[in-house]
C-alpha positions as CSV (number, residue, x, y, z in Angstrom):
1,X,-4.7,27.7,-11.5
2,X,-5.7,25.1,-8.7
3,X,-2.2,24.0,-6.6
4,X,-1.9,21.3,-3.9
5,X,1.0,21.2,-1.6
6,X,-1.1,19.9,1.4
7,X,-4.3,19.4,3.0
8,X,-3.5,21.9,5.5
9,X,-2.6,24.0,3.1
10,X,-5.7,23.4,1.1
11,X,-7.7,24.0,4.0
12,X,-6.4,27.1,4.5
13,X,-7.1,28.1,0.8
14,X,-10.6,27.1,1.2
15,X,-11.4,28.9,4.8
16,X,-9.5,32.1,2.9
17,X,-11.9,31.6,-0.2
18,X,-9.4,31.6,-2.8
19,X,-10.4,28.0,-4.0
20,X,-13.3,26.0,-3.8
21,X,-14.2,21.7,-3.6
22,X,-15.3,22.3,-7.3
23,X,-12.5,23.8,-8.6
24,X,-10.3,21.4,-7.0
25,X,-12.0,18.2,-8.0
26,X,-12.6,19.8,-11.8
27,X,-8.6,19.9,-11.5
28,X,-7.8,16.1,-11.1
29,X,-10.8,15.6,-13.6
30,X,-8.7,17.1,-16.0
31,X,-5.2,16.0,-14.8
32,X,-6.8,12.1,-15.1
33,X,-8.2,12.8,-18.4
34,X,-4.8,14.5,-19.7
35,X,-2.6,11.1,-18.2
36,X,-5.3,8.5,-19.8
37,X,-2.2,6.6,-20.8
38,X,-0.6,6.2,-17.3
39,X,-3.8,3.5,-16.6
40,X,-3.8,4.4,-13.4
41,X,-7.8,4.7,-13.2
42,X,-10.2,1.8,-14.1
43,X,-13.3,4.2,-13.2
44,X,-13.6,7.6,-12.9
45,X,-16.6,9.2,-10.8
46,X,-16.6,12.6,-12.2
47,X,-20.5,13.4,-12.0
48,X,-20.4,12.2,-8.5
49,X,-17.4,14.0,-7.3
50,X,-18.5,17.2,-8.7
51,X,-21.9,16.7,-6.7
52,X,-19.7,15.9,-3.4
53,X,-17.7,19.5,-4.3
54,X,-20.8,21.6,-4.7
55,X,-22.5,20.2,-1.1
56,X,-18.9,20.7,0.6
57,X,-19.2,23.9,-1.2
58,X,-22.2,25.3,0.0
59,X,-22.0,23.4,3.4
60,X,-18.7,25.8,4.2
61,X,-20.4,28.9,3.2
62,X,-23.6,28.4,5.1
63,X,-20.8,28.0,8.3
64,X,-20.6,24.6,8.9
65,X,-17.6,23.3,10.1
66,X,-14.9,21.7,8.3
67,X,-14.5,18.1,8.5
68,X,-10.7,16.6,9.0
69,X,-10.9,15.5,5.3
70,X,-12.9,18.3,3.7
71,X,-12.9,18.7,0.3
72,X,-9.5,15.9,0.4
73,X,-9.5,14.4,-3.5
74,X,-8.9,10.7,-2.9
75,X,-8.8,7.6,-5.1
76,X,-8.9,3.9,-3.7
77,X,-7.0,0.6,-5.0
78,X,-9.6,-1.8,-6.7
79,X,-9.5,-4.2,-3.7
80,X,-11.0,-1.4,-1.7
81,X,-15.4,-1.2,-1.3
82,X,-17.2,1.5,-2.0
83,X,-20.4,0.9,-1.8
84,X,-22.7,1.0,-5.2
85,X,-19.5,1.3,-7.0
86,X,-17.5,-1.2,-9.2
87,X,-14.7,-3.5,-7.1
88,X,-13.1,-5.9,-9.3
89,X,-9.3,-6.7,-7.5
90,X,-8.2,-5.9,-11.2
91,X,-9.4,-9.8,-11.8
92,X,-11.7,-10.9,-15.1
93,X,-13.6,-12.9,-12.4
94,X,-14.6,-10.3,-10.3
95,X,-15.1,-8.1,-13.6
96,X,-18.6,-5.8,-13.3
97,X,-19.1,-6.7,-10.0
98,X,-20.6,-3.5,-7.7
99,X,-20.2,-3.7,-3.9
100,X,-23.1,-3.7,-1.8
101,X,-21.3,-2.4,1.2
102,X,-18.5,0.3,1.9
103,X,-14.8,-0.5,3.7
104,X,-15.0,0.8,7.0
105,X,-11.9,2.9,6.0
106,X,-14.2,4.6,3.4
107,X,-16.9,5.4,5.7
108,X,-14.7,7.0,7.9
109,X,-13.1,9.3,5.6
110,X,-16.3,10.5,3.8
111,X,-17.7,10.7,7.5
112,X,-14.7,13.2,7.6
113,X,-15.5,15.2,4.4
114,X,-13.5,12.9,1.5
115,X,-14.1,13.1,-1.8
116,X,-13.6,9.8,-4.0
117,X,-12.5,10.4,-7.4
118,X,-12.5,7.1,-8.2
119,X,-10.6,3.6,-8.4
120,X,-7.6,2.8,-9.3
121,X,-5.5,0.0,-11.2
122,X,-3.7,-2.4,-9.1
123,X,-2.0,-6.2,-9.6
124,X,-4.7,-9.1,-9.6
125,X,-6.0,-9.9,-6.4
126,X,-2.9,-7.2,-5.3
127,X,-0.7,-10.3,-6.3
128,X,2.1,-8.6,-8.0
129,X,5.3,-6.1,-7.4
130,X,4.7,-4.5,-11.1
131,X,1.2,-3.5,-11.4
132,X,1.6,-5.7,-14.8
133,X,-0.6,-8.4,-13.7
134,X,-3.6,-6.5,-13.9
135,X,-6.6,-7.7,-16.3
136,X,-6.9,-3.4,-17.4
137,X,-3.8,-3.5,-18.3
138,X,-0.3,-2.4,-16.8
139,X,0.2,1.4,-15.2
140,X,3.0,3.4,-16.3
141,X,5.4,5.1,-14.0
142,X,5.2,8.7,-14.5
143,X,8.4,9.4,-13.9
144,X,9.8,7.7,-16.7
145,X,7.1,5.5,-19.1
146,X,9.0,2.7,-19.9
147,X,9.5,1.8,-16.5
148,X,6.9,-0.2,-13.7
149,X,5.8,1.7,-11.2
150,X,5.7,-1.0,-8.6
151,X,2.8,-3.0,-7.7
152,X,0.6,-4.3,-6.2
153,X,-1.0,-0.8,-5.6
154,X,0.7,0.9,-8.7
155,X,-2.3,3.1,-9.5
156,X,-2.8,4.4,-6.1
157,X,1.5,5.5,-6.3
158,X,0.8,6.8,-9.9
159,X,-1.9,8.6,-8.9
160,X,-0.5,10.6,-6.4
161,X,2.7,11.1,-8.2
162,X,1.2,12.8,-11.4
163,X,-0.9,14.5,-9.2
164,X,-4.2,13.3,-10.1
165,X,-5.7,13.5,-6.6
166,X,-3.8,14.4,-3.7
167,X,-3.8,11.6,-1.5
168,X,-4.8,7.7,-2.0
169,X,-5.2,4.2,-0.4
170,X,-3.4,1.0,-1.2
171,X,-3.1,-2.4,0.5
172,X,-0.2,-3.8,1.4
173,X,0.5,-7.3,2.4
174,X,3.9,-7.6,1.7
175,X,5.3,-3.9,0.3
176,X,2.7,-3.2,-1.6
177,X,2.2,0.1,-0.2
178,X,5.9,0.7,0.4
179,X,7.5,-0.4,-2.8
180,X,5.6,1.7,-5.4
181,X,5.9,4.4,-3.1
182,X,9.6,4.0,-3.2
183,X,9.7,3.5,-7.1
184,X,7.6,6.3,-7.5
185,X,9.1,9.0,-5.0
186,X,6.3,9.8,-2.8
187,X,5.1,8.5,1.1
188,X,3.7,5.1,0.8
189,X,3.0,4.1,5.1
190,X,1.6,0.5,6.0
191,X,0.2,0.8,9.8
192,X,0.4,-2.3,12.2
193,X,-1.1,-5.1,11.5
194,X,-5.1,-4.3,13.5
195,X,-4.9,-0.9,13.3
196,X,-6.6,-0.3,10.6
197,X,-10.2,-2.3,9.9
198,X,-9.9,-4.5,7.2
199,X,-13.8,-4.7,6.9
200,X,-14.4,-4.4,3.1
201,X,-10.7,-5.0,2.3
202,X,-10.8,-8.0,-0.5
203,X,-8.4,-10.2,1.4
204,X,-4.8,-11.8,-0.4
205,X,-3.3,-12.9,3.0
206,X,-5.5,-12.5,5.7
207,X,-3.3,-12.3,8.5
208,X,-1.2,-9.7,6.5
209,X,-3.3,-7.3,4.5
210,X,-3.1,-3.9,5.8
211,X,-4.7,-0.9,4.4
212,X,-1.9,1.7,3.9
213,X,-2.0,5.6,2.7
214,X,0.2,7.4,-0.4
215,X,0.9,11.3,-0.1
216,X,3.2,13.6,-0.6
217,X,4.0,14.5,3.3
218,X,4.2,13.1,6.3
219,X,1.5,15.7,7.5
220,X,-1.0,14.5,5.0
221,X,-0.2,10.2,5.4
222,X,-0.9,10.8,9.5
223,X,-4.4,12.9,9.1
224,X,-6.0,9.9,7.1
225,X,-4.2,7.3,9.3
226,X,-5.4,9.4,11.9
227,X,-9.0,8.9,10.6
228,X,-9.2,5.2,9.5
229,X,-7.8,3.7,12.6
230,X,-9.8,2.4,15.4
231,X,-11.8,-0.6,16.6
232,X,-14.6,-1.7,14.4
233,X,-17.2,-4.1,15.6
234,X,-17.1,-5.8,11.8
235,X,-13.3,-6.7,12.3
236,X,-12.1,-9.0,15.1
237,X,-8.7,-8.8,14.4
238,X,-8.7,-4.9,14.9
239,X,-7.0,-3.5,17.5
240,X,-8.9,-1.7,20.2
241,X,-6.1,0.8,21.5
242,X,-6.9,4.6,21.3
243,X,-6.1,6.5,18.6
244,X,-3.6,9.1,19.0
245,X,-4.2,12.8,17.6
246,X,-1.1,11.4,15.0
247,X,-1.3,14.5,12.6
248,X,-1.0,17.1,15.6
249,X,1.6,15.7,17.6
250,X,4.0,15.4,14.7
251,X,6.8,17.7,15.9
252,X,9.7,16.8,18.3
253,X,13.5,16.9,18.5
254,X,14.1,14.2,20.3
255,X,17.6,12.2,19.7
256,X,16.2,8.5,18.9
257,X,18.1,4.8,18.9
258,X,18.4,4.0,15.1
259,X,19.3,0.6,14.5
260,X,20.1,-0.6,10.6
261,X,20.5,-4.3,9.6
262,X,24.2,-4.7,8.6
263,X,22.9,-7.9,6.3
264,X,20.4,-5.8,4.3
265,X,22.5,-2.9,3.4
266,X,25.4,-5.8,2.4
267,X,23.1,-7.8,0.8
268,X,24.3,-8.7,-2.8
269,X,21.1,-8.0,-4.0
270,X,21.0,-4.5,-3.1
271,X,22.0,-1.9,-5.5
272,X,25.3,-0.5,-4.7
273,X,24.0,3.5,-4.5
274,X,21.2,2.7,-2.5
275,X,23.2,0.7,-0.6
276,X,25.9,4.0,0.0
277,X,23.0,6.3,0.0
278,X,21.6,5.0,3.5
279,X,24.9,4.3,4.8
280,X,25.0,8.0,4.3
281,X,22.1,9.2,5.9
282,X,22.9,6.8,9.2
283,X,26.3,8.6,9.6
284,X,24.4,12.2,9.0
285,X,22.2,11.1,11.5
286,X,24.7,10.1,13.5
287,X,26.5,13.7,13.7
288,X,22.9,15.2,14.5
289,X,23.0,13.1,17.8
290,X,21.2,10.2,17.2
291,X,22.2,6.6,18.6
292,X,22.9,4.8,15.1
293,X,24.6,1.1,15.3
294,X,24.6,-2.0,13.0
295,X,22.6,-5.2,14.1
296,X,22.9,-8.3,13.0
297,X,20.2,-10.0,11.8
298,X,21.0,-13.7,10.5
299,X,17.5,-14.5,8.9
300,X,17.2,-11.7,6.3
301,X,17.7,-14.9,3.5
302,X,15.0,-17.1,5.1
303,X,12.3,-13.8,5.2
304,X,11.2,-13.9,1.7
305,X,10.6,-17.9,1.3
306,X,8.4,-17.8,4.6
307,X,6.9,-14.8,3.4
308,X,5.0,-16.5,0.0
309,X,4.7,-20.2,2.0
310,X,2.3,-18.5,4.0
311,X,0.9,-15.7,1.8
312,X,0.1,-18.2,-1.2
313,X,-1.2,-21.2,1.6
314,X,-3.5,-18.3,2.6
315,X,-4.3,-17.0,-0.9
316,X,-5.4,-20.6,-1.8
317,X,-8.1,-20.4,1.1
318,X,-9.0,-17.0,0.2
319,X,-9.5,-17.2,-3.3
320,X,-11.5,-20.6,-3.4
321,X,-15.0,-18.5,-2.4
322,X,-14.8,-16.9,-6.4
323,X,-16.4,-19.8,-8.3
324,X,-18.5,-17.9,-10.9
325,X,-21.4,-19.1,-9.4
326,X,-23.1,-16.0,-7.0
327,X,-21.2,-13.5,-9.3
328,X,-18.8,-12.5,-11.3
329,X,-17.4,-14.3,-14.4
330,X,-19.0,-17.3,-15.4
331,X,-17.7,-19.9,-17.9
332,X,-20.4,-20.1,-21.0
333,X,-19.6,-23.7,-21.8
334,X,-21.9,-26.2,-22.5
335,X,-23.0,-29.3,-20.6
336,X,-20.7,-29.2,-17.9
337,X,-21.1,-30.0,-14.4
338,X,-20.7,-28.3,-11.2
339,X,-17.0,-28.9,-11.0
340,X,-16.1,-28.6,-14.7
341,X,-18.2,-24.9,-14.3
342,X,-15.7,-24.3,-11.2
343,X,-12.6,-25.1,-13.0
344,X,-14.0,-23.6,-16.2
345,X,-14.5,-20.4,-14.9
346,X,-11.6,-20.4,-12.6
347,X,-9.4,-21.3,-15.4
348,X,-10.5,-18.2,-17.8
349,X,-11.3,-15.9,-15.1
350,X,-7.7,-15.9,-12.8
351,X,-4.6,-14.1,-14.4
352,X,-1.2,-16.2,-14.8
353,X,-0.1,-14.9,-11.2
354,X,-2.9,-15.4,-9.5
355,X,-3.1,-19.5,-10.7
356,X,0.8,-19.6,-10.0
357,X,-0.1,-18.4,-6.0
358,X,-3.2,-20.6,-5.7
359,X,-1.4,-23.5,-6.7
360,X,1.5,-22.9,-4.5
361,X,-0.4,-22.9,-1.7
362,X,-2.5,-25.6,-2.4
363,X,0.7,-27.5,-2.5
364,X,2.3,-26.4,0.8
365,X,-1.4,-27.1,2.6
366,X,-1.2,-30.6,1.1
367,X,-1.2,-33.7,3.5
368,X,2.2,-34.5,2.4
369,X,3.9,-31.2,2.5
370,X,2.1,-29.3,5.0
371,X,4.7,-30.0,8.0
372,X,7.7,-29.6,5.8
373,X,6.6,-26.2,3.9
374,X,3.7,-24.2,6.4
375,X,4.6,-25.5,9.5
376,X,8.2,-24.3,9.1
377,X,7.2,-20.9,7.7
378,X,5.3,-20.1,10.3
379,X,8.4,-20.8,13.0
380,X,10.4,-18.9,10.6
381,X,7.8,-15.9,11.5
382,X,7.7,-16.8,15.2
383,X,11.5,-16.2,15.2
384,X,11.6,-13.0,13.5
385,X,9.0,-11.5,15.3
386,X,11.1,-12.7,18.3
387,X,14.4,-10.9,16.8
388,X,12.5,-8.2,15.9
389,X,11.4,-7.2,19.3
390,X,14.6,-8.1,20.5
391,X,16.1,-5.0,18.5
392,X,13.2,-2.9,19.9
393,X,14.2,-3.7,23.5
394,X,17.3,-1.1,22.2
395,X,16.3,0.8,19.6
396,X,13.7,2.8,18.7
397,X,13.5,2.8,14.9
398,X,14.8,0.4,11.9
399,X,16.1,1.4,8.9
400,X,16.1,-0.4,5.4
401,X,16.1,0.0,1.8
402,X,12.7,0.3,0.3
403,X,13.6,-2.0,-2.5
404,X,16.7,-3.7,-4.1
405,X,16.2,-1.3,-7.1
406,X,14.8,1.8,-8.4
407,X,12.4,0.7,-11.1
408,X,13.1,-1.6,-14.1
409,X,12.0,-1.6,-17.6
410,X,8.2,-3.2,-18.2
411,X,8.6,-6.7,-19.1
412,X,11.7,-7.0,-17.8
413,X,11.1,-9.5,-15.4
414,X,7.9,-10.7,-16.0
415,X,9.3,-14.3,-17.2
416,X,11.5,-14.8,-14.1
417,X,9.1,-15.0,-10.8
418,X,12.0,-15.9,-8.5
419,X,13.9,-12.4,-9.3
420,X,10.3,-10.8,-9.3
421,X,9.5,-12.1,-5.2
422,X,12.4,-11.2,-4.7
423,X,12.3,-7.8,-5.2
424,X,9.9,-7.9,-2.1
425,X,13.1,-8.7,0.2
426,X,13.1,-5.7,2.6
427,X,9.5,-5.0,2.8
428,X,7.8,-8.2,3.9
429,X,9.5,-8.1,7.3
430,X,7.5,-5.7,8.4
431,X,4.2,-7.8,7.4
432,X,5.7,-11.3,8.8
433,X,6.1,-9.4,12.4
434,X,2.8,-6.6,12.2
435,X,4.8,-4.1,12.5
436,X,4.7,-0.6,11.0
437,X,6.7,0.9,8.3
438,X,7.0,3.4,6.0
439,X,8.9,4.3,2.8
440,X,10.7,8.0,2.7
441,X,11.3,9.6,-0.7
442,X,14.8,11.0,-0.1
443,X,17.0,10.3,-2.8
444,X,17.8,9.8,-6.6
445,X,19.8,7.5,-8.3
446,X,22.2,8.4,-11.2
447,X,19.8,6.8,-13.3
448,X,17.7,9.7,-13.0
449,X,14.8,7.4,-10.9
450,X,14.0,7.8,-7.6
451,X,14.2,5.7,-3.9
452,X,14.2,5.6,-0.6
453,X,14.4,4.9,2.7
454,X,11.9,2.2,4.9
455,X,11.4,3.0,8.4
456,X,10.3,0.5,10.7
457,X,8.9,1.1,14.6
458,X,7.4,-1.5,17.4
459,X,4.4,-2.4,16.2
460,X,1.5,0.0,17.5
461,X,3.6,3.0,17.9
462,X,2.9,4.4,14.7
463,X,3.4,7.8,16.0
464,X,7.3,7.2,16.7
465,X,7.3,6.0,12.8
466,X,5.6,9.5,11.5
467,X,7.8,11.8,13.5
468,X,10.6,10.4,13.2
469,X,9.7,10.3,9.6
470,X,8.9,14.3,9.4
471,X,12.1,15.2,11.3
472,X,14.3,13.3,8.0
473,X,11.9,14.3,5.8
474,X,12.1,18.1,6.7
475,X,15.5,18.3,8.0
């Protein structure tokens, strides 16, 4: 029987010969077809991921050296391109629609031996913290079935956590990495904002999508950061810094500056085990000799109503290009004109959540509300990147809550879209000021569901977030 712990562990299996690429792959085949019901795949590419197995296969045994990702099962979140394969942002309007290019991200893993199972199920246009707001339907949490499994990139969490490939890819623009990560119990990492291309990344927010990683290990998240980071000539917003050898360079003892935000962790929002939970940990980490202290941070309240001023203003702009005209979903009415066809098709082919956002930010780009709604959003995110390299002048890591909650019943809020954004309160910090973060599966409630703890470094020094992150992760 095929087990995964890790990839180097599955590497080791494979150079020892007591597994093979094919027997691997034919295990998530049958994992995914046993977990139908979780909806965490909208395609599956079985005959295609066999074929990958049986070149890796023979490749290996006529000598040729491993790649970093050889043989690695992965699925992608339906925002991701692949190219030749379906990419729909889980929208009607994009419905069908194959990509004629890959993601730069892509290329570089299957550069690096990656096999792609398949895409997974995800919010509309990754607008969503429930993975309900998809037009395949919502994804279960494995965990317990009644329950979300956090959104946007639910199916990439889900996938990962019923073990239906061993590692996957998200987006995240505001938690959406870290927030199903935490409600599912597994490693959900967004990098800094540039450090990964977002060359064939279907945009939300442009100047906060990020493409993140889900695992199991801290090992595992750092070898495909490790792989997809880098300047790319198709992205000017990537960062052209070297990329460190993140998955080697993992171990250290070193006693770090922890800071936590006093306002978050006594925020009435926050569920009161989480809450003691964290508290916890800082004064175990504490007695292990790290510098732990309280900071104050007085705009916690103001983060989450900048946050979807500028997200949704961006959205609007994003989102206009999908027409139905080039492709995608088309309205089939009669005798309309050019803008009747637009609205037509608009109308039927955008979910509930994704009109709510496009109209929001429509209305804070408006002549008469631009100055009062954008303008101040975006000094509300020039200040908190300010604070937030203020506390990195003095510290070398932040700590958070994931999320407010474990996970809550399916429908639960789906009628209530204030309690719903606001469930993003501790994760889009980290997108407003490009830094990285990461959510650490560390704890369960006595509700039986799991959480975590966020992890936040300077932004670029991703490899201060990972070890850190292995030293409380293996400790």
């Amino acid at each position: 029987m095929f087990v995964f712990s890790s990839i180097g562990q599955y590497h080791e299996a494979l150079r020892e010969g007591t597994v093979n690429c094919v027997q691997a792959v034919e295990h998530y085949l049958q994992r995914i077809e046993a977990t139908r019901h979780l909806n965490a795949f909208i395609d599956v590419y079985a005959e295609e991921a066999l074929q990958k197995a049986k070149d890796l296969d023979a490749k290996r045994s006529n000598g040729a050296t491993m790649g970093r990702l050889h043989g690695v099962v992965i699925g992608l979140k339906d925002v991701i391109c692949y190219e030749g394969h379906k990419v729909s942002a889980a929208s009607k309007i994009l419905r069908d629609f194959t990509s004629i290019y890959s993601a730069t991200a892509v290329i570089r893993l299957l550069e690096e031996g990656a096999i792609i199972i398949g895409n997974l199920n995800c919010d509309e246009f990754a607008m969503g913290s429930t993975n309900e707001n998809s037009s395949y339907g919502k994804v279960l949490n494995a965990r317990d079935e009644s329950r979300i499994p956090g959104g946007s990139s639910g199916g990439s969490a889900v996938a990962v956590q019923a073990g239906l490939c061993m590692v996957s890819l998200g987006s995240d623009t505001g938690g959406s990495v870290r927030q199903p990560a935490d409600l599912c119990g597994i490693v959900g990492m967004k990098p800094s904002y540039g450090r990964i291309s977002r060359y064939g990344l279907i945009a939300y927010a442009s100047s906060f999508d990020q493409i993140g990683v889900f695992g199991t290990n801290i090992p595992d998240v750092a070898i495909l950061f490790e792989v997809m980071a880098g300047a790319d000539e198709y992205d000017s917003t990537v960062s052209h810094q070297p990329v460190e050898a993140y998955a080697s360079l993992l171990q250290t003892d070193k006693k770090y500056r922890i800071a936590y935000l006093a306002e978050a962790l006594d925020h009435p929002s926050l569920d009161p085990e989480i809450a003691s939970a964290i508290k916890n940990l800082a004064e175990k980490l504490k007695e292990q000799g790290h510098e732990v202290e309280p900071v104050a941070f007085k705009l916690i309240d103001h983060i989450v109503p900048a946050y979807y001023v500028l997200t949704t203003a961006e959205a609007s702009s994003n989102l206009s290009r999908f027409d139905g005209i080039k492709y995608g979903y088309r309205s089939k009415a009669e005798g309309l004109d050019l803008n009747e066809l637009y609205k037509e098709s608009r109308s039927a082919g955008f979910g509930r959540e994704v009109k709510r956002r496009i109209m929001l930010g429509t209305f804070v780009l408006s002549a008469g509300y631009y100055d009062a709604y954008f303008t101040q959003a975006q000094k509300v995110r020039k200040l908190l990147v300010d604070q937030t390299q203020q506390i990195f002048n003095n510290f070398d890591v932040i700590l958070l809550p994931t999320t407010p909650s474990t996970a809550f019943r399916i429908g639960e809020k789906m009628e209530d879209p204030i309690a719903m954004y606001l469930a993003d309160i501790y994760t889009v910090m980290a997108n407003l000021a490009g830094i990285p973060a990461i959510s650490l599966p560390l704890f369960t409630h006595s509700n039986g569901m799991p959480f975590g703890l966020q992890v936040m470094t300077k932004r670029f020094d991703e490899l201060s977030l990972l070890r850190f992150s292995e030293q409380v992760m293996t400790q």
